[in-house]
Each structure stands twice: as structure tokens, then as C-alpha cells.
Wavefront OBJ file of the C-alpha trace (Angstrom):
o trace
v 76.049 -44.624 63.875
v 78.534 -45.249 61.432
v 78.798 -47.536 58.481
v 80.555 -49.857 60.054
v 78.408 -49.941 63.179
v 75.255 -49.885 61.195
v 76.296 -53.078 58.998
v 77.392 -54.883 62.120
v 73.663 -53.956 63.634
v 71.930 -55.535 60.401
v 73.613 -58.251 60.298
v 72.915 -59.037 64.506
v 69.252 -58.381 63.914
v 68.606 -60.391 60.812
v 65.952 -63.263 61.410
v 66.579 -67.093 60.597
v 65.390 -67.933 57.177
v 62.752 -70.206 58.299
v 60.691 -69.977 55.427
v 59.397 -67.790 52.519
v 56.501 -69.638 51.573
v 56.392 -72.329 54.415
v 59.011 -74.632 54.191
v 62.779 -74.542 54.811
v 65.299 -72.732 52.563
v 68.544 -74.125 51.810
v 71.744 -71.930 51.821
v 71.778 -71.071 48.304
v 68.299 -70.302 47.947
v 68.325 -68.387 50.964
v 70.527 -65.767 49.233
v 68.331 -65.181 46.621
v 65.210 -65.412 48.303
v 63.133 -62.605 50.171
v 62.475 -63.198 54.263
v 58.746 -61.806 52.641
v 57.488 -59.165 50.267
v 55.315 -56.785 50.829
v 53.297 -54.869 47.985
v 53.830 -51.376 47.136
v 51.150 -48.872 45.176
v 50.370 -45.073 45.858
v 48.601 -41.866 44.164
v 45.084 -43.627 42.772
v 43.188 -39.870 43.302
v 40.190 -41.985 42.459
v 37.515 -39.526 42.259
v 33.746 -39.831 39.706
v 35.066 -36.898 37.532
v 36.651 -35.986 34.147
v 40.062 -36.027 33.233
v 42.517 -33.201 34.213
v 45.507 -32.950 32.044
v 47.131 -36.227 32.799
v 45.286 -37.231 36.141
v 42.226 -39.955 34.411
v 40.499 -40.164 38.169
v 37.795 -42.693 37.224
v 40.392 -44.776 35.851
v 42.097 -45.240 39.164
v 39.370 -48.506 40.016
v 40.591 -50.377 36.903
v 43.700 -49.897 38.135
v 43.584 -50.982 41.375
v 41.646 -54.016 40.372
v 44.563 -54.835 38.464
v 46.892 -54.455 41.038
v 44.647 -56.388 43.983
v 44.644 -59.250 41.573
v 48.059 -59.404 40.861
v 48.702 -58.764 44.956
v 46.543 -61.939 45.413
v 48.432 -64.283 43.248
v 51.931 -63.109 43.831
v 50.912 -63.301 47.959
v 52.944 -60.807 49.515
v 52.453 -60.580 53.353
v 51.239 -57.173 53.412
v 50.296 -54.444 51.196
v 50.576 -50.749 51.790
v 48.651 -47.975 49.915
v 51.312 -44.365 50.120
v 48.594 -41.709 50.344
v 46.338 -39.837 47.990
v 43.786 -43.063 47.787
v 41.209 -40.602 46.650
v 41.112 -37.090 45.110
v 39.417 -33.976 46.844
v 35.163 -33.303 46.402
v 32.935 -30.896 47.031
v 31.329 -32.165 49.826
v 32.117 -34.217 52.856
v 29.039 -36.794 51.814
v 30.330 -36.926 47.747
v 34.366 -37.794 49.392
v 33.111 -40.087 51.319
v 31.165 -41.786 48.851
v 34.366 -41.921 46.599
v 36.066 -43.333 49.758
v 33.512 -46.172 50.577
v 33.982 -47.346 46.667
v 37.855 -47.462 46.697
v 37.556 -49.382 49.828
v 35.282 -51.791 48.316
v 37.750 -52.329 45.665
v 40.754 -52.459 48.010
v 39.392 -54.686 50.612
v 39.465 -57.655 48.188
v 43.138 -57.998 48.869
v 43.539 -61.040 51.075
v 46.256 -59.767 53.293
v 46.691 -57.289 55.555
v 46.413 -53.320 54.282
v 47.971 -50.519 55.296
v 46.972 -46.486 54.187
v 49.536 -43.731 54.260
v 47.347 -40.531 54.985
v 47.979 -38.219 51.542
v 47.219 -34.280 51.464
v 44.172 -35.484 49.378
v 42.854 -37.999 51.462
v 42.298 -35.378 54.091
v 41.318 -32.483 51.494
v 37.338 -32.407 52.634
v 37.843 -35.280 55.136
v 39.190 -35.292 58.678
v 41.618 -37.852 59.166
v 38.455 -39.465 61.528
v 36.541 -39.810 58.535
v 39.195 -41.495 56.918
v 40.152 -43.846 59.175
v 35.730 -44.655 59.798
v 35.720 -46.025 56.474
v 38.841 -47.880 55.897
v 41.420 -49.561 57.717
v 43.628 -46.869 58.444
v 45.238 -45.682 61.469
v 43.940 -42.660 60.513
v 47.536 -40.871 61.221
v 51.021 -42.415 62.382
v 51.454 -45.905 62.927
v 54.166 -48.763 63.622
v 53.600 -52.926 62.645
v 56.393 -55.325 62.407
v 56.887 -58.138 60.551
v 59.674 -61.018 60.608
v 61.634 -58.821 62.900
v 61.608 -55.517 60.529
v 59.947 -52.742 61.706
v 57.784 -50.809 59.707
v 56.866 -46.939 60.383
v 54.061 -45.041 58.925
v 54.396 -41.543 59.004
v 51.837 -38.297 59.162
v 52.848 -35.394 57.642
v 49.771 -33.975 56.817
v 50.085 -31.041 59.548
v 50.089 -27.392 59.081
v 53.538 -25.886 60.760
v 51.283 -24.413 63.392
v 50.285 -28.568 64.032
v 46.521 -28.471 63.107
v 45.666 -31.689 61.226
v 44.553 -31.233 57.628
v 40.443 -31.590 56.891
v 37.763 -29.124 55.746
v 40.351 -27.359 52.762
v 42.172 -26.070 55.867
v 45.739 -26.193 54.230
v 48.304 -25.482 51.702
v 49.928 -28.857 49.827
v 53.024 -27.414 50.041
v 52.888 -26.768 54.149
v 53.104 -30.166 54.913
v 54.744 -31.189 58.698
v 55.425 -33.792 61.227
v 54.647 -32.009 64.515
v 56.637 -31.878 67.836
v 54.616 -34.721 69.443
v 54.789 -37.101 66.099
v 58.738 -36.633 66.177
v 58.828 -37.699 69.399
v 56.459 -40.579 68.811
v 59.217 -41.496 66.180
v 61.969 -41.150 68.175
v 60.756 -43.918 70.633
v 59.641 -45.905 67.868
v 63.482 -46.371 66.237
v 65.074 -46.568 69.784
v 62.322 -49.360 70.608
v 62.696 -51.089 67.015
v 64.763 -54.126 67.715
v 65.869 -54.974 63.909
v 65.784 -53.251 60.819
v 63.619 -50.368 59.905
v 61.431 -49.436 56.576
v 59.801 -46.237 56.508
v 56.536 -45.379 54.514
v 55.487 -41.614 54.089
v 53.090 -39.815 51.203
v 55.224 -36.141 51.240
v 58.902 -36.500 50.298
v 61.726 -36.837 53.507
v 64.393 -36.586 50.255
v 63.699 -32.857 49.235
v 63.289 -29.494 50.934
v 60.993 -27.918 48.037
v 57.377 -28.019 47.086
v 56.706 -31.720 47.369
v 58.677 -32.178 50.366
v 57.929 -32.487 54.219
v 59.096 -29.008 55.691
v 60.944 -30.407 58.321
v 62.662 -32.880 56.351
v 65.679 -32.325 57.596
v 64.727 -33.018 61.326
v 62.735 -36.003 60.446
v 65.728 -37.236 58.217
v 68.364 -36.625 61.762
v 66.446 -39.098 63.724
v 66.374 -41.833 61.135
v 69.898 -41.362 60.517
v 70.753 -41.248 64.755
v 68.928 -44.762 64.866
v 71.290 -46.682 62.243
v 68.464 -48.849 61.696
v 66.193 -47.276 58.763
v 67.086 -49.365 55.389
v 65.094 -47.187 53.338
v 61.686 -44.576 53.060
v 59.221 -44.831 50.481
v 57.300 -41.885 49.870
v 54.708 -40.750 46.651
v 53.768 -37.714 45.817
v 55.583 -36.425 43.200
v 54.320 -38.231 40.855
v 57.258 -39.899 39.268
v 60.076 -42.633 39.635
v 62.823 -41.025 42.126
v 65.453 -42.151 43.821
v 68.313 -40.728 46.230
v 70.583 -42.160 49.120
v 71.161 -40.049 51.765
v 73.575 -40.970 54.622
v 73.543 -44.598 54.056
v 69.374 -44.253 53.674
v 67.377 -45.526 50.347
v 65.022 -42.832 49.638
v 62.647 -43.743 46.914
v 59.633 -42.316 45.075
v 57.084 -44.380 43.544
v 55.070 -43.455 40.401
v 51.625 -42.199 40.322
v 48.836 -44.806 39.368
v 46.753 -41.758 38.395
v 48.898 -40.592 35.792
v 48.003 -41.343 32.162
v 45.129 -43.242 30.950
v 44.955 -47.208 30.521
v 46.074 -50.168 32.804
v 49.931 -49.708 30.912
v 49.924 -46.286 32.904
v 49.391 -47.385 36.469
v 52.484 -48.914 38.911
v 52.720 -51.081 41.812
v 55.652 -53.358 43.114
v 56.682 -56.024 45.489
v 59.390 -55.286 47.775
v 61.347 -58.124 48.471
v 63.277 -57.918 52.399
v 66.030 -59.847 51.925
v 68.245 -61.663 54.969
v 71.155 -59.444 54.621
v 68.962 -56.264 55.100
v 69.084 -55.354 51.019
v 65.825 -54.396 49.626
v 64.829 -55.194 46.509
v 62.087 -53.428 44.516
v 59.667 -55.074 41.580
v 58.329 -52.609 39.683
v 55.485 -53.526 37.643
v 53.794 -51.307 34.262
v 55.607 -47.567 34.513
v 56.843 -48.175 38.295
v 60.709 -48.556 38.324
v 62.884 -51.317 39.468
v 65.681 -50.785 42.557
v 68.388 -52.693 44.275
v 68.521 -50.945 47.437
v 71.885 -52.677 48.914
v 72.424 -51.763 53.146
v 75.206 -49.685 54.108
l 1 2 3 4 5 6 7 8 9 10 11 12 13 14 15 16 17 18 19 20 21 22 23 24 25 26 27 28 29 30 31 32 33 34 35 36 37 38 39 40 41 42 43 44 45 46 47 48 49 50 51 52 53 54 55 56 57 58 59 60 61 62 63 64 65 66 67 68 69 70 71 72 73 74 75 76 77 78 79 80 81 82 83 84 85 86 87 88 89 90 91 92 93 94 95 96 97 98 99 100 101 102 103 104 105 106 107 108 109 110 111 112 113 114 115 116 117 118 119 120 121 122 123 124 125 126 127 128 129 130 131 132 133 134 135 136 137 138 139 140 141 142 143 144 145 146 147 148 149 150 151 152 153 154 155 156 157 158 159 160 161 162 163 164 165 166 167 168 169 170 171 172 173 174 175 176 177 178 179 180 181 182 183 184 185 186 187 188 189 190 191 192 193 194 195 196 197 198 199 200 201 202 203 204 205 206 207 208 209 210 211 212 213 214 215 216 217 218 219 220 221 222 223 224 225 226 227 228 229 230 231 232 233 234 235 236 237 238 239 240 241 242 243 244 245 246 247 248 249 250 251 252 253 254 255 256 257 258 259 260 261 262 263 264 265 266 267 268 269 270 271 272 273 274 275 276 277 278 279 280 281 282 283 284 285 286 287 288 289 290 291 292
């Protein structure tokens, strides 16, 4: 679809502006205003363990606590976690453990949650396992809100398509699999207004931290005309690249250094004329993420 096209498409599937927060907007607020937010926060790698290098794993409940208060005042209508919720164990009963305590901490958020499946939350675990003791989907997944679409994607597959669990995998051979991309594909054709992509391995790279078949997954989003922007984790670090009219954007690591001034979250404001705009909060970075 081209630029053109696409813009014209945004524009015909935007929503009224009946109400961020419950009452009626006028014009100019309207233009400054989000249609809703939705909260952002990835890479905790909570695990009961010392420090490695500049991963503090024990560290990662303080840091979520921070973040689920914040998420409670500030009231976004949904929050979604971008993988790697908990580091790999020993044992099947000492992850899940680990698991059942992050959850405790995460369920206090007072809107609806949302798990991207990382390469670690599926180290020792199946993705069964996962999903038993959380909310997760426990792989792919599609929810809507205010007429956006939101996609969650599962790329922790070998390239032969066996699921990650039991320390069956290399990080680096992550995949979506035939029957996922074709899962997708319906998805965008069904979506009937804009579309925000979440996903733990990179879609913006074809290296180490990236999906394998990037560049396939990357073709259908770009056929559709209707993906805004993918946020992804990882890496690690703030990122950012636009690729064919797509935002592609990499939020920091909450593991990463020690103390609450180390973590990152943001809101993620949807605004009526399909922008994006991104809140960062401590050592996650701010975007404008403008539509084709």
C-alpha cells in the first residue's frame, strides 16, 4: 500500500473522540489528547540470585512495584509486559516458583495485562507452564481496543518449529513458524483500523537479537498498510528505526543496572490521527512516532 493509500486508510478508520477519561473532548483538546494509553515495560529477568555483570535479578520486584504503582495512578487501559518476565532456573519447580512471585507482584495492576512470551520465559518452562500461572496466552495473540488492533507475536520457535521449553534452544534461533505467519496474515487482513504490534525478539534486525525470519514477518506488515508501529525488547537498550513507513522501537531493559533510577517503563499514548506517542519514564526513551 502506498503512502498515500496508507494515510487515507488511517484517517477512514480513526474512532470518534468520545472520551479519554469519560467525558467529551472538545476540538482542541482532542488534538492533543490520546484516544487511550496503554503501559509499556519489558526485560524484568526476575530470578532469587546474585548479580551478573549488569543484570541485578532480585532487583527486578522493586522495580516492578514501582512501575504497577505508577500504572495505577496514571490509569492506562491496558498494560503489556514484552517478554523475559523471569530469568532461566535450574529446575522446572525453582522457575516456577520465581514465576508465581512476579505474578503476585504484577497482578496488582488494576487493568488488564498482557505477556509477550521472551526466550527466558520459556528457558526451563513450556509455554503451558507459563501461561498456568499467569495470564498469558501462552503464545500468539490478538485484542483490540478503541478500534486499534493489537498483535502479540511468538517467536520463540526453533527454525525446525518446535516451541522453546526444557533448554531445548539457541537465543539466537528464534522464529515465527509457517502456521503463526499465516495466523498473522488473517489477523491484518481481518483488522479493521489501525494496527500496533508487540514482539520480545527484534522484527528491525537480521543479527543475533533478531527474529530469523524478519524479513518475511516484516513483508506482511508492510502488505497490510495498517501496522503503525512494533515494539519489541530484547536487546537491552533504547532503539529505534522506521522501516517502510513502520515505527520499529526497542525498549530498555528493567534488569539492567541496580536501583529504581535503572529500570524503564512508558505510556503509549494512541492518538486520533494514528501518531503514537511514547512516555518514557527513568532510563526508557521518549518517541514521537508520526503515521506515514
Amino acid at each position: 500500500m502506498s503512502s498515500i493509500s496508507r494515510r487515507v486508510f488511517i484517517q477512514r478508520s480513526t474512532l470518534c473522540l468520545a472520551g479519554f477519561g469519560g467525558g467529551r473532548l472538545l476540538a482542541a483538546d482532542a488534538e492533543a489528547r490520546p484516544l487511550f494509553r496503554a503501559g509499556l515495560m519489558t526485560d524484568l529477568h526476575y530470578a532469587d540470585k546474585e548479580p551478573t555483570k549488569t543484570r541485578f535479578y532480585r532487583e527486578a520486584l522493586a522495580k516492578l512495584d514501582e512501575a504497577v504503582d505508577f500504572m495505577n495512578r496514571e490509569r492506562p487501559a491496558l498494560v503489556v509486559e514484552l517478554g523475559d518476565f523471569i530469568d532461566q532456573a535450574d529446575s522446572v519447580e525453582r522457575e516456577i516458583e520465581w514465576l508465581k512471585t512476579m505474578e503476585s507482584h504484577f497482578a496488582k495492576l488494576t487493568m488488564p495485562r498482557h505477556y509477550v512470551l521472551g526466550n527466558h520465559c520459556v528457558g526451563t518452562l513450556t509455554k503451558q507452564e507459563f501461561a498456568a500461572n499467569t495470564k498469558a496466552s501462552g503464545g500468539h495473540a490478538a485484542f483490540e481496543e478503541k478500534g486499534v488492533t493489537f498483535l502479540i507475536l511468538d517467536a520463540c520457535f526453533r527454525e525446525d518449529g518446535t516451541p522453546y521449553g526444557r533448554k531445548n534452544f539457541n537465543w539466537q534461533d528464534a522464529n515465527l513458524p509457517k502456521a503463526e505467519l499465516e495466523w498473522l496474515d488473517s489477523a491484518l487482513k481481518k483488522a479493521g483500523g489501525p494496527v500496533v504490534v508487540f514482539a520480545h525478539q527484534r522484527l528491525d534486525l537480521d543479527k543475533a537479537h533478531a527474529v530469523r525470519n524478519a524479513a518475511e514477518v516484516r513483508a506482511l506488515l508492510e502488505k497490510s498498510g495498517k501496522v503503525l508501529a512494533v515494539f519489541q525488547g530484547h536487546s537491552h537498550k533504547n532503539d529505534y528505526q522506521q522501516i517502510a513507513g513502520i515505527h520499529y522501537t526497542t525498549l530498555v531493559a528493567m534488569v539492567e543496572g541496580s536501583g529504581l533510577e535503572n529500570s524503564g517503563y512508558s505510556l503509549l499514548d494512541v492518538m486520533a490521527d494514528g501518531s503514537l506517542r511514547l512516555n518514557g519514564y527513568r532510563r526508557q526513551a521518549n518517541r514521537t512516532l508520526n503515521h506515514a
